[in-house]
N, CA, C and O atoms as a GROMACS GRO file, in nm:
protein
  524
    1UNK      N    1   0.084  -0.118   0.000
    1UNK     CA    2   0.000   0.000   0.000
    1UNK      C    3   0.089   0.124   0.000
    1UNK      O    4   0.197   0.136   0.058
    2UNK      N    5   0.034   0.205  -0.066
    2UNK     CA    6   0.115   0.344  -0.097
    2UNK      C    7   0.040   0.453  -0.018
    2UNK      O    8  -0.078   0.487  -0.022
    3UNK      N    9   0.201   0.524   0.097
    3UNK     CA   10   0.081   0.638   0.150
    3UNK      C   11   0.154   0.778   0.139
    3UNK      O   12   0.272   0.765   0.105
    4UNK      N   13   0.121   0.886   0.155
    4UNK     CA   14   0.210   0.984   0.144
    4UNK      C   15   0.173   1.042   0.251
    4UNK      O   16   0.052   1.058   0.268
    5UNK      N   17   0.267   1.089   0.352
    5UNK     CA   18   0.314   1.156   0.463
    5UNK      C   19   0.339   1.325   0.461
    5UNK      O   20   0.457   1.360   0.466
    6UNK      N   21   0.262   1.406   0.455
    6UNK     CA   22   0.246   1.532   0.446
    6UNK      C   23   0.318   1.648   0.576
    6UNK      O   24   0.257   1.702   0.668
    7UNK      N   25   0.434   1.655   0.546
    7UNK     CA   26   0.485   1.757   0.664
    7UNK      C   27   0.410   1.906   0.656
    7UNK      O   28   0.454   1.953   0.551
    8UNK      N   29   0.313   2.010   0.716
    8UNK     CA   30   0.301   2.070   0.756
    8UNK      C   31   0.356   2.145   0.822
    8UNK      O   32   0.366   2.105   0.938
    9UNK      N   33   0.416   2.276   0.797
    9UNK     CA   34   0.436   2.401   0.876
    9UNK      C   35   0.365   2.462   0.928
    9UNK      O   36   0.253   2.411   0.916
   10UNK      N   37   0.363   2.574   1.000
   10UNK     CA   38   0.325   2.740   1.053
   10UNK      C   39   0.338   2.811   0.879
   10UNK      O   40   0.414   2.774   0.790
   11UNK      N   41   0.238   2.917   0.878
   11UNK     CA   42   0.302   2.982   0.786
   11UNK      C   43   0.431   3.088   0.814
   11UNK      O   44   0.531   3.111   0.747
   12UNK      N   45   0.391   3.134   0.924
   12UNK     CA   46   0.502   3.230   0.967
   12UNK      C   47   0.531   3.412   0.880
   12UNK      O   48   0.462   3.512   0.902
   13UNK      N   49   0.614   3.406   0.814
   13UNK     CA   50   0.616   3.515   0.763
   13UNK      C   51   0.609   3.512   0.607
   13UNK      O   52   0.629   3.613   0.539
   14UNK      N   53   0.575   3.376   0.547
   14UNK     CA   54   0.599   3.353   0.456
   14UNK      C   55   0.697   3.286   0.376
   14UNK      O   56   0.677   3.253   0.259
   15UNK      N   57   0.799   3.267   0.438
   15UNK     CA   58   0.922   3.195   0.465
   15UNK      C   59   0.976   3.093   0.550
   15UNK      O   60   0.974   3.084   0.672
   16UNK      N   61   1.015   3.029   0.476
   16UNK     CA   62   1.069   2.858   0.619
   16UNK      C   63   1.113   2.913   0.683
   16UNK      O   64   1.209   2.979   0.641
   17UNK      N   65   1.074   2.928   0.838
   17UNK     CA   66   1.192   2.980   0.950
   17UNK      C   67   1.280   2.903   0.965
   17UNK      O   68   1.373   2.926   1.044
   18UNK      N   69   1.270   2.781   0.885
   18UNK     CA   70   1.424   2.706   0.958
   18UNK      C   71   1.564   2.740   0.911
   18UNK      O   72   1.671   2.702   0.958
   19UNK      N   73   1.534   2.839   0.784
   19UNK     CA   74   1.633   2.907   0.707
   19UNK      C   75   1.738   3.003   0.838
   19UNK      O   76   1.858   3.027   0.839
   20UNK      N   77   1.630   3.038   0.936
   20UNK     CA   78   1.714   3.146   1.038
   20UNK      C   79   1.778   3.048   1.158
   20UNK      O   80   1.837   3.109   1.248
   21UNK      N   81   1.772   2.918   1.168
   21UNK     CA   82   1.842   2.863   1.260
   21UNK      C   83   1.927   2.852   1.219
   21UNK      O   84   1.960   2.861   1.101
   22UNK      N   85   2.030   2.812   1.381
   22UNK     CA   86   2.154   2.854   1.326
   22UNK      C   87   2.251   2.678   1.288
   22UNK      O   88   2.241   2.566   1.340
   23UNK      N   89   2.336   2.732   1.179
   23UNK     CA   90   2.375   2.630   1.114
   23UNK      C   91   2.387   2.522   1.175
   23UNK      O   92   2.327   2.432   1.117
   24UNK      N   93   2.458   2.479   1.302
   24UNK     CA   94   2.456   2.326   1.300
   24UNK      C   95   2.289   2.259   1.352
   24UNK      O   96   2.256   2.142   1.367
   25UNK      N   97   2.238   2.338   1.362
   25UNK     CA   98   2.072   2.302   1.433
   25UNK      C   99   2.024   2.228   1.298
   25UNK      O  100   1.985   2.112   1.302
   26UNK      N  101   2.029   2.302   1.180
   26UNK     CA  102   1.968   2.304   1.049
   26UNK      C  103   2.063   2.193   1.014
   26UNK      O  104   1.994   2.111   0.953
   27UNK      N  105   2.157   2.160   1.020
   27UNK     CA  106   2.266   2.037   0.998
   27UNK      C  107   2.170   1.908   1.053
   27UNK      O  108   2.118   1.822   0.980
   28UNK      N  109   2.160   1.918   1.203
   28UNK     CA  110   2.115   1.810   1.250
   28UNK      C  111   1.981   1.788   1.180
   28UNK      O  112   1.975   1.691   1.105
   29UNK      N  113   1.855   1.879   1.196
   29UNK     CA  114   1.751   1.866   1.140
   29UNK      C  115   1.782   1.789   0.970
   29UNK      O  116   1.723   1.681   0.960
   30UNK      N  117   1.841   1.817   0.880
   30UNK     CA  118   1.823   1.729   0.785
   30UNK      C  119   1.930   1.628   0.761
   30UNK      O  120   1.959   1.573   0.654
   31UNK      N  121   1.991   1.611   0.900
   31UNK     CA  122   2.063   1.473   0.901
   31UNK      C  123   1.958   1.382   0.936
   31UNK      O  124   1.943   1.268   0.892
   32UNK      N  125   1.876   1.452   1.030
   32UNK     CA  126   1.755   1.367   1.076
   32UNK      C  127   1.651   1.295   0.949
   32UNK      O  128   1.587   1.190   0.956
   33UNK      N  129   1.661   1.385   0.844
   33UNK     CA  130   1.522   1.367   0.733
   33UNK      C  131   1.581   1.245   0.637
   33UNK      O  132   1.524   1.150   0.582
   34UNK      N  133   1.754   1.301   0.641
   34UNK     CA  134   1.810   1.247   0.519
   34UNK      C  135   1.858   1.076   0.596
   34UNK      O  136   1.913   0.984   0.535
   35UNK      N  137   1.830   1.076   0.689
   35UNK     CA  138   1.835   0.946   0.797
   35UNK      C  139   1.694   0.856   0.754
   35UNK      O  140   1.701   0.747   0.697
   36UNK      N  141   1.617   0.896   0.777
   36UNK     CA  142   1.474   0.877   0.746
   36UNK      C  143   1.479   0.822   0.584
   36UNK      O  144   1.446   0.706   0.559
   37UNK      N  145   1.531   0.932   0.459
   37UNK     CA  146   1.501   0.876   0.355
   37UNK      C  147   1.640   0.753   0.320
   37UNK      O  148   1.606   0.667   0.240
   38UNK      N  149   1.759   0.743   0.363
   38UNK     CA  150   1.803   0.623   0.368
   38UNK      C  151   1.751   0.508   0.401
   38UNK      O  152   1.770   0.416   0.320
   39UNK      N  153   1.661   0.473   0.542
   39UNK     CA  154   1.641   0.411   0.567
   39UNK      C  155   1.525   0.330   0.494
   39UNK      O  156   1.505   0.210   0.510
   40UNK      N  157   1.467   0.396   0.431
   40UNK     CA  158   1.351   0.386   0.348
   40UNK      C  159   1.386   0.320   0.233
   40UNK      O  160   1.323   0.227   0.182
   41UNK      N  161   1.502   0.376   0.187
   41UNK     CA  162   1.528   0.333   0.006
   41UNK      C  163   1.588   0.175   0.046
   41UNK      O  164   1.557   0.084  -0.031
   42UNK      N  165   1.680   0.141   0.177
   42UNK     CA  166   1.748   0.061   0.213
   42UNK      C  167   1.605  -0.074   0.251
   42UNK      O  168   1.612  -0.196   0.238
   43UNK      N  169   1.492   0.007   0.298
   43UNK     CA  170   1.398  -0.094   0.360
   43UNK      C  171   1.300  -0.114   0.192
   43UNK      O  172   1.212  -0.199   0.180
   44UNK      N  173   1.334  -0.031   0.096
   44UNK     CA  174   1.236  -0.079  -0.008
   44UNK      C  175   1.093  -0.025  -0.005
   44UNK      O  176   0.998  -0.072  -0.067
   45UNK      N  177   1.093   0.088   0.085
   45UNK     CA  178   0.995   0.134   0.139
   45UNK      C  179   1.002   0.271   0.043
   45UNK      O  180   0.903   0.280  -0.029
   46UNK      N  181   1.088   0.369   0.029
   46UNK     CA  182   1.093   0.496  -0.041
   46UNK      C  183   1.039   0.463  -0.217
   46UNK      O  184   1.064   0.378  -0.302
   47UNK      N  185   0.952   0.588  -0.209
   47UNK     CA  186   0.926   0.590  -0.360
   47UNK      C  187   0.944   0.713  -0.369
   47UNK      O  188   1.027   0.735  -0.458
   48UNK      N  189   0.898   0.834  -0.307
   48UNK     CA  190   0.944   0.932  -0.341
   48UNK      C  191   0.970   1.071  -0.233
   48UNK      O  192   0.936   1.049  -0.117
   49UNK      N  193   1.017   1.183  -0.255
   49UNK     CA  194   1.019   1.268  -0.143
   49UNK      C  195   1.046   1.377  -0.195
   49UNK      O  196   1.140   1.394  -0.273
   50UNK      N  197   0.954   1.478  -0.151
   50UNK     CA  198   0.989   1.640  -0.204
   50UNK      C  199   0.967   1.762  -0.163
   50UNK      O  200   0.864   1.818  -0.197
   51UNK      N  201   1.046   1.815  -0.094
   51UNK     CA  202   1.029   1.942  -0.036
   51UNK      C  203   0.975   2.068  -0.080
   51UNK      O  204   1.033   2.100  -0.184
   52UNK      N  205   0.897   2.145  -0.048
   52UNK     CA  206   0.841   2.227  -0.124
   52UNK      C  207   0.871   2.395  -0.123
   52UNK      O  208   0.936   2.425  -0.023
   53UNK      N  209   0.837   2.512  -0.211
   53UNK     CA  210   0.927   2.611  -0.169
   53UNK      C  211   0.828   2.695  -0.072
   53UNK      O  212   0.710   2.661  -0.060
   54UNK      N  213   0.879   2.799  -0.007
   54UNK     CA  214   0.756   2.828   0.115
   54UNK      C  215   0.669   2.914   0.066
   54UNK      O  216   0.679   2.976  -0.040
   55UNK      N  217   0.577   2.919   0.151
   55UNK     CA  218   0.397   2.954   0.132
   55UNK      C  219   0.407   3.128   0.008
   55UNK      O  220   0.340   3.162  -0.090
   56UNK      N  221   0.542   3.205   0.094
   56UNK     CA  222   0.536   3.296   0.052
   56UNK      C  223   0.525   3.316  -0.102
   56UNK      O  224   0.490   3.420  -0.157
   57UNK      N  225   0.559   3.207  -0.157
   57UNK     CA  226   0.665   3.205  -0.320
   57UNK      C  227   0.507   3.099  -0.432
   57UNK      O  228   0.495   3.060  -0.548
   58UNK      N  229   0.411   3.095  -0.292
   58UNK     CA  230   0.304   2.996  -0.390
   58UNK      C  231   0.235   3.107  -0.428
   58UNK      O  232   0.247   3.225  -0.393
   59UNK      N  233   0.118   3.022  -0.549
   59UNK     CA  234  -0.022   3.083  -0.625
   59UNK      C  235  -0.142   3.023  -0.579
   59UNK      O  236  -0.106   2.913  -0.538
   60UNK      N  237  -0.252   3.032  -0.565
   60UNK     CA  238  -0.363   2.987  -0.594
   60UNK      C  239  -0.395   3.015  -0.733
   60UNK      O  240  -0.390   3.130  -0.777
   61UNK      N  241  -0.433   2.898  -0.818
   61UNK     CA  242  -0.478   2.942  -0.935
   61UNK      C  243  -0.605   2.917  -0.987
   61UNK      O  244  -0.648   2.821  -0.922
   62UNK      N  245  -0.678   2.948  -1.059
   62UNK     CA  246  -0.830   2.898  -1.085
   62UNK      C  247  -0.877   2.968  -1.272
   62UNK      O  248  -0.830   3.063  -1.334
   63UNK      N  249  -0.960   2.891  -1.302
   63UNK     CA  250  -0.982   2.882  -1.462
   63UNK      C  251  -1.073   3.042  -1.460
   63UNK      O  252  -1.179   3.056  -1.399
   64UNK      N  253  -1.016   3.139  -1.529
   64UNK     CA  254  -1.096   3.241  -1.523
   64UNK      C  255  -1.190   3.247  -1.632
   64UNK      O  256  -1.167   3.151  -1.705
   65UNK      N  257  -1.314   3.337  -1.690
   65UNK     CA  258  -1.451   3.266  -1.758
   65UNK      C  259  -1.404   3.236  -1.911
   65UNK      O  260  -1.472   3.158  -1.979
   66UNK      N  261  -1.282   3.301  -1.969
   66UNK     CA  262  -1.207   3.224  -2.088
   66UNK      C  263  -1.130   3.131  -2.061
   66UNK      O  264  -1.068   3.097  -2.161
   67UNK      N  265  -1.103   3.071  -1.970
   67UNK     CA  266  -1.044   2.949  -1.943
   67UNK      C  267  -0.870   2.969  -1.876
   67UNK      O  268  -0.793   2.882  -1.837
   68UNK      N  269  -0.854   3.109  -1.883
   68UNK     CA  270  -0.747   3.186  -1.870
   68UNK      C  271  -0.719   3.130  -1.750
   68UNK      O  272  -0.812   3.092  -1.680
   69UNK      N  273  -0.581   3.114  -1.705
   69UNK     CA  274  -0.538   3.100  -1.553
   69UNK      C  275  -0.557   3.228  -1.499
   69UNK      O  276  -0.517   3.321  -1.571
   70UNK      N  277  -0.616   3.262  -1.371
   70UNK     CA  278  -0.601   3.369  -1.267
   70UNK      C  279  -0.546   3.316  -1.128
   70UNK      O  280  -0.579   3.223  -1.055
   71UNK      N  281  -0.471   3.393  -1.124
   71UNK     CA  282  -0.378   3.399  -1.003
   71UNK      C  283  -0.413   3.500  -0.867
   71UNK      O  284  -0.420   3.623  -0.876
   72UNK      N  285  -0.430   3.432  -0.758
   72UNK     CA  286  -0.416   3.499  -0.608
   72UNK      C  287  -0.283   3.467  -0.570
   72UNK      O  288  -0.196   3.418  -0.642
   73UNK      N  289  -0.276   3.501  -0.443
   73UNK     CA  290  -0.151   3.505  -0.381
   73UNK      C  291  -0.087   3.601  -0.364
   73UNK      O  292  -0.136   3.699  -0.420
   74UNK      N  293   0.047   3.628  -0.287
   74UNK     CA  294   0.137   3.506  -0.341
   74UNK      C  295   0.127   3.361  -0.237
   74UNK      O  296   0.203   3.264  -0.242
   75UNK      N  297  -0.002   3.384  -0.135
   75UNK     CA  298  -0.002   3.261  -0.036
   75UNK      C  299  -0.218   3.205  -0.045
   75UNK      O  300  -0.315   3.272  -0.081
   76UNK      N  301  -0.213   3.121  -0.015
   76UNK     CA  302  -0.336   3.093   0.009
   76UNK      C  303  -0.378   3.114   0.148
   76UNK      O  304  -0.287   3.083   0.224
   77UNK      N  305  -0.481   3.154   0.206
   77UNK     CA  306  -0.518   3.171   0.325
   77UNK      C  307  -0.551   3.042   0.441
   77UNK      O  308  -0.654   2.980   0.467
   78UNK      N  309  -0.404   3.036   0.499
   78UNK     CA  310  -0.452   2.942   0.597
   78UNK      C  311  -0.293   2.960   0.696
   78UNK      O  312  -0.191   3.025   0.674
   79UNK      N  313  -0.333   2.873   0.802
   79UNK     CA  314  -0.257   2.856   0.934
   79UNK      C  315  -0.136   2.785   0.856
   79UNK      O  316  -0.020   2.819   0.884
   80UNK      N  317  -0.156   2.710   0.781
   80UNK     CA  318  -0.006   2.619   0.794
   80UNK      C  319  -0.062   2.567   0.639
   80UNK      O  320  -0.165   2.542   0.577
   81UNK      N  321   0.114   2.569   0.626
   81UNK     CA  322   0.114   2.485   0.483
   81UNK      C  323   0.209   2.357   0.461
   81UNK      O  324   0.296   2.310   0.534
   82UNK      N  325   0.163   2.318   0.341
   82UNK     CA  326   0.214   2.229   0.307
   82UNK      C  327   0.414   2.235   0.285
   82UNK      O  328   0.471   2.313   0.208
   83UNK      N  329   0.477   2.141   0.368
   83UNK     CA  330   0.676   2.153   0.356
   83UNK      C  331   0.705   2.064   0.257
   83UNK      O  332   0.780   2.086   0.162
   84UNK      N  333   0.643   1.961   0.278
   84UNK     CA  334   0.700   1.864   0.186
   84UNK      C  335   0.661   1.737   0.247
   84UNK      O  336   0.640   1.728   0.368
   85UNK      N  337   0.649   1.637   0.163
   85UNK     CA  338   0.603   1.527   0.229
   85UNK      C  339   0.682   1.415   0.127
   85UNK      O  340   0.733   1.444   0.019
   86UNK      N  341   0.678   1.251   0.201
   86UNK     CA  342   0.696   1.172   0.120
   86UNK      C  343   0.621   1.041   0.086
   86UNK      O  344   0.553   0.990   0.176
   87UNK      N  345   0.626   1.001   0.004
   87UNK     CA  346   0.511   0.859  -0.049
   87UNK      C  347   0.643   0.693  -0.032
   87UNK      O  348   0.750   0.658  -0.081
   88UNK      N  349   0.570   0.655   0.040
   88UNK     CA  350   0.632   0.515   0.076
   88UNK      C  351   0.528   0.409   0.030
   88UNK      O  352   0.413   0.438  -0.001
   89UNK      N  353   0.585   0.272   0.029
   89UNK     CA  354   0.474   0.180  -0.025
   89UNK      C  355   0.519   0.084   0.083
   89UNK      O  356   0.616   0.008   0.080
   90UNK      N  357   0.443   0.099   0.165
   90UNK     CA  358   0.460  -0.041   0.324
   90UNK      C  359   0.388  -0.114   0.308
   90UNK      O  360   0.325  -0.097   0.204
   91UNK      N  361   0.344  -0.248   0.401
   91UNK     CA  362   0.270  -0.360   0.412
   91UNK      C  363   0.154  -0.321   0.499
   91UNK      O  364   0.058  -0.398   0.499
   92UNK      N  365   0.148  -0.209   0.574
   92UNK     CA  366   0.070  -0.162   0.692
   92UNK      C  367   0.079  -0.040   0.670
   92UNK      O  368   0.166   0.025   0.613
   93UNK      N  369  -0.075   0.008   0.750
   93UNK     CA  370  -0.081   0.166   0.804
   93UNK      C  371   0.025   0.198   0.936
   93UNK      O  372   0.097   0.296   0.952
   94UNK      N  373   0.007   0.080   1.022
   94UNK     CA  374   0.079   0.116   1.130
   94UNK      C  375   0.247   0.163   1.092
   94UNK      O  376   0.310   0.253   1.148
   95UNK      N  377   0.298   0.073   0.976
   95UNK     CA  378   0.446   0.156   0.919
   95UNK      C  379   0.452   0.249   0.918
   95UNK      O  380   0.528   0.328   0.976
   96UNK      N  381   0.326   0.266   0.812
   96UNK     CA  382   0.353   0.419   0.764
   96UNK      C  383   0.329   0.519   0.901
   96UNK      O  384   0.406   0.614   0.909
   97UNK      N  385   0.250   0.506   0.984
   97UNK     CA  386   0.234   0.616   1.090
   97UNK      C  387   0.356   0.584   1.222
   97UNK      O  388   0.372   0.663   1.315
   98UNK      N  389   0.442   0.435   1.206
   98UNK     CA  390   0.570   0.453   1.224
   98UNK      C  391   0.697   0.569   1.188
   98UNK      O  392   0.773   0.624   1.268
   99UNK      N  393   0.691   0.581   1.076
   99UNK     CA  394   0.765   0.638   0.977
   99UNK      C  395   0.720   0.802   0.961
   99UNK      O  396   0.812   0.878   0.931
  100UNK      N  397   0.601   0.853   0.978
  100UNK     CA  398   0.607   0.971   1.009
  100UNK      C  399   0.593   1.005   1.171
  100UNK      O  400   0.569   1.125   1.182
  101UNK      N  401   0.599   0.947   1.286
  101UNK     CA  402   0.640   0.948   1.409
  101UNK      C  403   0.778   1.000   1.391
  101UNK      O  404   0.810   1.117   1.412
  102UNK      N  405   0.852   0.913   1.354
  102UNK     CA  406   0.986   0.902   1.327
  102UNK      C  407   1.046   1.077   1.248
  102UNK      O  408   1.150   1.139   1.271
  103UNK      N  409   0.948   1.107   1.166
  103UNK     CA  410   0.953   1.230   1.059
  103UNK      C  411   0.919   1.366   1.169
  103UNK      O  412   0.985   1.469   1.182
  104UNK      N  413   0.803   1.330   1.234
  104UNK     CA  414   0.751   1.401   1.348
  104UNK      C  415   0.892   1.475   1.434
  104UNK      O  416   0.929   1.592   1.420
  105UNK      N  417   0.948   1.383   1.515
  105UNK     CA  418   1.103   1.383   1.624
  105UNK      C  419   1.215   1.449   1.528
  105UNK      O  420   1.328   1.452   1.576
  106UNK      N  421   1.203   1.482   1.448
  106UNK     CA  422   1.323   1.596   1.377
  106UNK      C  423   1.354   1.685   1.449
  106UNK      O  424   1.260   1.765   1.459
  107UNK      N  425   1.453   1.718   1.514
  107UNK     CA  426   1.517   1.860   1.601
  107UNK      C  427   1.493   1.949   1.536
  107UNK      O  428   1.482   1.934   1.414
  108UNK      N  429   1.471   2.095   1.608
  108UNK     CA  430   1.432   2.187   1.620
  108UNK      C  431   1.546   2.256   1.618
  108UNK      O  432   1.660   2.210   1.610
  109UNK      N  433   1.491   2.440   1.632
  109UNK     CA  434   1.643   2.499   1.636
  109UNK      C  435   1.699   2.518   1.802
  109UNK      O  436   1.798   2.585   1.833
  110UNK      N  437   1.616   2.446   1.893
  110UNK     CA  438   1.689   2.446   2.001
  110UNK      C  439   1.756   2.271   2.085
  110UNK      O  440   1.791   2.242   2.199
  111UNK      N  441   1.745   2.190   1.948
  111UNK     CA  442   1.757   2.083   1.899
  111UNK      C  443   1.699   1.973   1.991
  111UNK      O  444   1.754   1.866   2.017
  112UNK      N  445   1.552   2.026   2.045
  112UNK     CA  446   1.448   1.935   2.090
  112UNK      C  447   1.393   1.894   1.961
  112UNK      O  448   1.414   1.945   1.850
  113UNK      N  449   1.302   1.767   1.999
  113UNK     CA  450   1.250   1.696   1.887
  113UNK      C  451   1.134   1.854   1.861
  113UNK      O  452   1.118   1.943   1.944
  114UNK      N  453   1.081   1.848   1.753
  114UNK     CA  454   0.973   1.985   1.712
  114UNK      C  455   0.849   1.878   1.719
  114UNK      O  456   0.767   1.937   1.790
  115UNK      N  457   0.789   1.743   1.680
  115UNK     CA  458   0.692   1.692   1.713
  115UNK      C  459   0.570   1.734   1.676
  115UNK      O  460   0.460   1.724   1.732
  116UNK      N  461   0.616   1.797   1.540
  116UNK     CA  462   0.529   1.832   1.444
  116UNK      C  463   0.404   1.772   1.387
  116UNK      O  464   0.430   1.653   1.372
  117UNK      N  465   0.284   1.795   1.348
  117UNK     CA  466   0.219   1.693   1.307
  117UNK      C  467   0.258   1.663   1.102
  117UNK      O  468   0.276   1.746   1.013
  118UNK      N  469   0.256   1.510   1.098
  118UNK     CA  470   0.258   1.428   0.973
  118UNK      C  471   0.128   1.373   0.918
  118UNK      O  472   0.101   1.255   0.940
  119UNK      N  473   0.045   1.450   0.847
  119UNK     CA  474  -0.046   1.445   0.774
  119UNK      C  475  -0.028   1.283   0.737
  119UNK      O  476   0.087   1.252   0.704
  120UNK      N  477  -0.134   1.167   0.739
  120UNK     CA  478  -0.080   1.022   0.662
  120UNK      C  479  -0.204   1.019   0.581
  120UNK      O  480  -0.299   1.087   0.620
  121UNK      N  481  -0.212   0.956   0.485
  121UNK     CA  482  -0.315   0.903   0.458
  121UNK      C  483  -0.237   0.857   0.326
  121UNK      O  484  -0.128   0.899   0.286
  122UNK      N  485  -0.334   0.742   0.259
  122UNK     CA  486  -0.350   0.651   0.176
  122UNK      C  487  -0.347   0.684   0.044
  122UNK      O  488  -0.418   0.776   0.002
  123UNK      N  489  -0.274   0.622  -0.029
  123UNK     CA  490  -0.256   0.695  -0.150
  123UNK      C  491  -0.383   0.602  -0.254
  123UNK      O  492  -0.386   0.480  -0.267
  124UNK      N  493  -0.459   0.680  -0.305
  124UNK     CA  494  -0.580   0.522  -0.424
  124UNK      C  495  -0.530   0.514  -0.547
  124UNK      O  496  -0.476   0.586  -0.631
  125UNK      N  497  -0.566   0.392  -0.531
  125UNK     CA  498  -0.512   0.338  -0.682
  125UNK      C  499  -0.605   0.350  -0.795
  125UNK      O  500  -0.726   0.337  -0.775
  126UNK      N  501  -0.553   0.378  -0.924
  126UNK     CA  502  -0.680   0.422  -1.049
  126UNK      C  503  -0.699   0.263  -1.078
  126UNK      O  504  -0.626   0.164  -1.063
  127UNK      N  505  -0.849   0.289  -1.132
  127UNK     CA  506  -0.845   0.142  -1.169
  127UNK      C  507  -0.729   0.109  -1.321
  127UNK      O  508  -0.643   0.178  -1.377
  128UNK      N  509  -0.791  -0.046  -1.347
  128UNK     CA  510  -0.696  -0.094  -1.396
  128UNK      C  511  -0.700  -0.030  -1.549
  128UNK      O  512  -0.822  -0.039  -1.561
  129UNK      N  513  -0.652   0.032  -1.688
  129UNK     CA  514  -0.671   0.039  -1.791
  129UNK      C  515  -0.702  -0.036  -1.910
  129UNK      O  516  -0.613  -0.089  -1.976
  130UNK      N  517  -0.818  -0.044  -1.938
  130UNK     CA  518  -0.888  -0.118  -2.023
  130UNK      C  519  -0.786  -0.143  -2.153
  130UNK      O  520  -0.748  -0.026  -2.169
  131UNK      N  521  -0.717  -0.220  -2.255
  131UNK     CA  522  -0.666  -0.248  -2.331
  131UNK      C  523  -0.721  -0.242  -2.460
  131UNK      O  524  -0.654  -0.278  -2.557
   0.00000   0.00000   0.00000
């Protein structure tokens, strides 16, 4: 089963604050992630992983009445956005909500775990394509 694990931020100012911690904090934090996606590719578990750029730098976009893209932004209105998340294919839910536990305990910039919440859910499969 395929699920993807959704890291969630703060929006903050529009910008990843983790950019302002100070360097070895930000060291450990993605020794922590890049720990995580080893272990994954090694367990056969990783399919994919991708960080995203922050809230400040997004669009909302929507079909305007010629079909035209229209653009809001440069953020959508909400508490927290989407960081990046990754899609694993485990035998269980309980893995997968192993594995973002695990994603959750990433140090902080005062290099406590941050204990963030990891969005999980289930990835569906299209049906099969008719030939």
């Amino acid at each position: 089963m395929k699920y993807i694990l959704m890291m969630h931020m703060p929006r903050g100012t529009g910008e990843w604050e983790i950019f302002g911690w100070p360097p070895e904090r930000l060291q450990a934090h993605m020794e922590h992630l890049n720990g995580i996606n080893r272990e994954l590719r090694e367990a056969g578990e990783w399919v994919e992983v991708q960080a995203l750029t922050p809230p400040g730098r997004a669009k909302l976009v929507r079909a305007g009445k010629n079909g035209e893209p229209v653009t809001d932004g440069p953020f959508a209105e909400a508490k927290e956005f989407l960081a990046g998340y990754w899609i694993v294919e485990v035998d269980t839910p309980e893995r997968a909500y192993q594995i973002a536990a695990k994603a959750s305990a990433a140090p902080g910039p005062d290099g406590a775990p941050l204990n963030m919440a990891i969005e999980v859910r289930q990835v569906m499969s299209a049906p099969a394509a008719e030939v």
